[in-house]
C-alpha positions as CSV (number, residue, x, y, z in Angstrom):
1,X,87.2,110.4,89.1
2,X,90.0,113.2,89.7
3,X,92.1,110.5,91.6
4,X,92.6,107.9,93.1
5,X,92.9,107.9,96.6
6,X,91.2,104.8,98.0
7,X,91.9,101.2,97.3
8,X,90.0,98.2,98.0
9,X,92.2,94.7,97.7
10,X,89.9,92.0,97.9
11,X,92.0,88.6,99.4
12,X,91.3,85.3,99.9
13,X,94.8,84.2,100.3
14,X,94.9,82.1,97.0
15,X,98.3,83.6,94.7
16,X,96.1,85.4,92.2
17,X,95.1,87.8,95.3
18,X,98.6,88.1,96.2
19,X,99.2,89.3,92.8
20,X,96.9,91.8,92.7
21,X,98.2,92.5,96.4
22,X,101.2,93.5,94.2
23,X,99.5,95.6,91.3
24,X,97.6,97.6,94.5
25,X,100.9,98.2,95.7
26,X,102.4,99.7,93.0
27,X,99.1,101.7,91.8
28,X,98.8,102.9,95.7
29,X,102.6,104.3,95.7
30,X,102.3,106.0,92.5
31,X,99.0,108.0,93.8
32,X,99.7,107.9,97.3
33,X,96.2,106.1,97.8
34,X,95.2,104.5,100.7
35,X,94.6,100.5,100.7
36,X,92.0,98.5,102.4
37,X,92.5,95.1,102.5
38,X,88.6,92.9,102.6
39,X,88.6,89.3,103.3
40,X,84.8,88.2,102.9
41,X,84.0,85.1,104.4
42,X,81.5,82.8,103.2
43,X,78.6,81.9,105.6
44,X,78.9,78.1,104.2
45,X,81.6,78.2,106.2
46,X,79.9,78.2,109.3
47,X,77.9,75.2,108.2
48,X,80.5,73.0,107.4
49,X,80.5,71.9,111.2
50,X,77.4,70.3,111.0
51,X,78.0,68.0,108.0
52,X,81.6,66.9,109.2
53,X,80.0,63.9,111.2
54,X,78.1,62.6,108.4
55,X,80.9,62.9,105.9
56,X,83.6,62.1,108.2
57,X,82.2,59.2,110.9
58,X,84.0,60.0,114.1
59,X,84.9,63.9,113.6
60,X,83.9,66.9,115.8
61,X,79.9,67.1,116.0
62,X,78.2,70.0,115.0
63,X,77.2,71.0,118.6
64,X,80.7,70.5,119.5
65,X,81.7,73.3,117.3
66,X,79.2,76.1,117.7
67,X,78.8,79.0,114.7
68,X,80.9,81.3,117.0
69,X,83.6,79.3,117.2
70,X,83.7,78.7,113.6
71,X,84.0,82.4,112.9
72,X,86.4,83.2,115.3
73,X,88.8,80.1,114.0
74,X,88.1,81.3,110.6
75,X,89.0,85.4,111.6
76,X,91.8,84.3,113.1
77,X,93.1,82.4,110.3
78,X,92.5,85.1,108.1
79,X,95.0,87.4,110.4
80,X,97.4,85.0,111.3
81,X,98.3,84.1,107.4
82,X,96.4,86.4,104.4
83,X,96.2,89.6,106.0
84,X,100.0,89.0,106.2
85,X,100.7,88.0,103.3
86,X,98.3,90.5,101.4
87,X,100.5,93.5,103.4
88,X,103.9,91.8,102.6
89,X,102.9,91.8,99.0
90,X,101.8,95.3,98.8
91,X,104.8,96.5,100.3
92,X,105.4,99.9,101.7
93,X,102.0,102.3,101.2
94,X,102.2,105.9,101.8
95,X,98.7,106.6,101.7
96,X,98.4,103.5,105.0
97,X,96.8,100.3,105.1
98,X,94.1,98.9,107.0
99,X,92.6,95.3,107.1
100,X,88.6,94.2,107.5
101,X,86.9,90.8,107.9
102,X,83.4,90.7,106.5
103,X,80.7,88.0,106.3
104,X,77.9,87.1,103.9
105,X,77.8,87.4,99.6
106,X,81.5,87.7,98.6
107,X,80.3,89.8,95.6
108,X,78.0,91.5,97.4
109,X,80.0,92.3,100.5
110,X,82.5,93.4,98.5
111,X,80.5,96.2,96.3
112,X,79.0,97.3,99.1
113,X,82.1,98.1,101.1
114,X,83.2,100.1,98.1
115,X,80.1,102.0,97.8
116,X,79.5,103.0,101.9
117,X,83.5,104.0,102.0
118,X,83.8,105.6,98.8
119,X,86.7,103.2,97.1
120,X,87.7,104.8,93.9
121,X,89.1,101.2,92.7
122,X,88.4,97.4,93.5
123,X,91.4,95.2,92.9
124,X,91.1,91.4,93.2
125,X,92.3,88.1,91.8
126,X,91.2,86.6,88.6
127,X,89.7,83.7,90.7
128,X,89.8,82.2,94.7
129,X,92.2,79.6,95.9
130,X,90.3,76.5,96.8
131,X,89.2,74.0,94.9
132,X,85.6,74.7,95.1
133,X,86.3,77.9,94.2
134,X,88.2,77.2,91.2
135,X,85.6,75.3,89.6
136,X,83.6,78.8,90.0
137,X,86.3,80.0,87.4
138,X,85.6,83.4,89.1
139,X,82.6,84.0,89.1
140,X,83.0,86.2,91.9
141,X,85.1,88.4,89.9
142,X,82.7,88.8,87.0
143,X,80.0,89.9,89.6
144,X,82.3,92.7,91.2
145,X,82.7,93.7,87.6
146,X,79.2,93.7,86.7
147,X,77.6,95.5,89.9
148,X,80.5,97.8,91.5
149,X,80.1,101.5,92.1
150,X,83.5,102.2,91.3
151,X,86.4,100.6,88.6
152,X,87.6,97.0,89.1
153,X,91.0,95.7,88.0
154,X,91.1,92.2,88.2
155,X,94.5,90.4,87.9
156,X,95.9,87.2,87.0
């Protein structure tokens, strides 16, 4: 690698990705690198509809709340409040910025973003921000590390 010159910040709005939001910052002003930002959405999240009436008598039914809608609630979330946030935290980025919303593998979806548009460097959090996901104790991380094309810096 000869430079770097394409960032991928992985977010999930949790503070560990706003800290690496920070460290991306910083690396992408000191090489003039560009920065996307990746929020990967979970496909369990467009089941969770369907078990809210069990678990909770009396809430929305699943065929109240059809797959579509969940994604587009879920998209918009993601620009309304971590998209945001991610860009506030990185600050000012000569190289430019841009945002992306993918669904599926977090891992997964993550490596193969960085191999199809040749990211020298994966930042991320150590681990995700809900409580499901802390129990993971970032697994997701370790799997970036173990099967990206390019270098990962995970931070803390």
């Amino acid at each position: 690698m000869e430079r770097i010159g394409h960032l991928l910040l992985a977010v999930d709005g949790s503070d560990a990705a706003l800290a690496a939001a920070a460290m991306a910052g910083l690396l992408a002003r000191n090489c003039n690198s560009r920065v996307s930002i990746v929020v990967v959405h979970g496909d369990a999240l467009l089941l969770l509809p369907g078990v809210t009436e069990a678990a909770l008598p009396g809430s929305m039914p699943f065929n109240a709340f059809p797959k579509d809608e969940a994604r587009k609630h879920a998209e918009a979330a993601a620009s309304e409040h971590i998209i945001p946030s991610a860009e506030a935290a990185l600050g000012t980025v000569p190289g430019g910025v841009s945002s992306v919303q993918l669904w599926g593998h977090t891992a997964e979806k993550l490596c193969r973003y960085a191999e199809k548009n040749d990211v020298d460097m994966i930042i991320m959090g150590k681990r995700g921000g809900g409580t499901f996901k802390k129990l993971l104790l970032g697994s997701v991380a370790l799997q970036v590390v173990g099967h990206a094309p390019c270098a990962v810096t995970v931070v803390g």
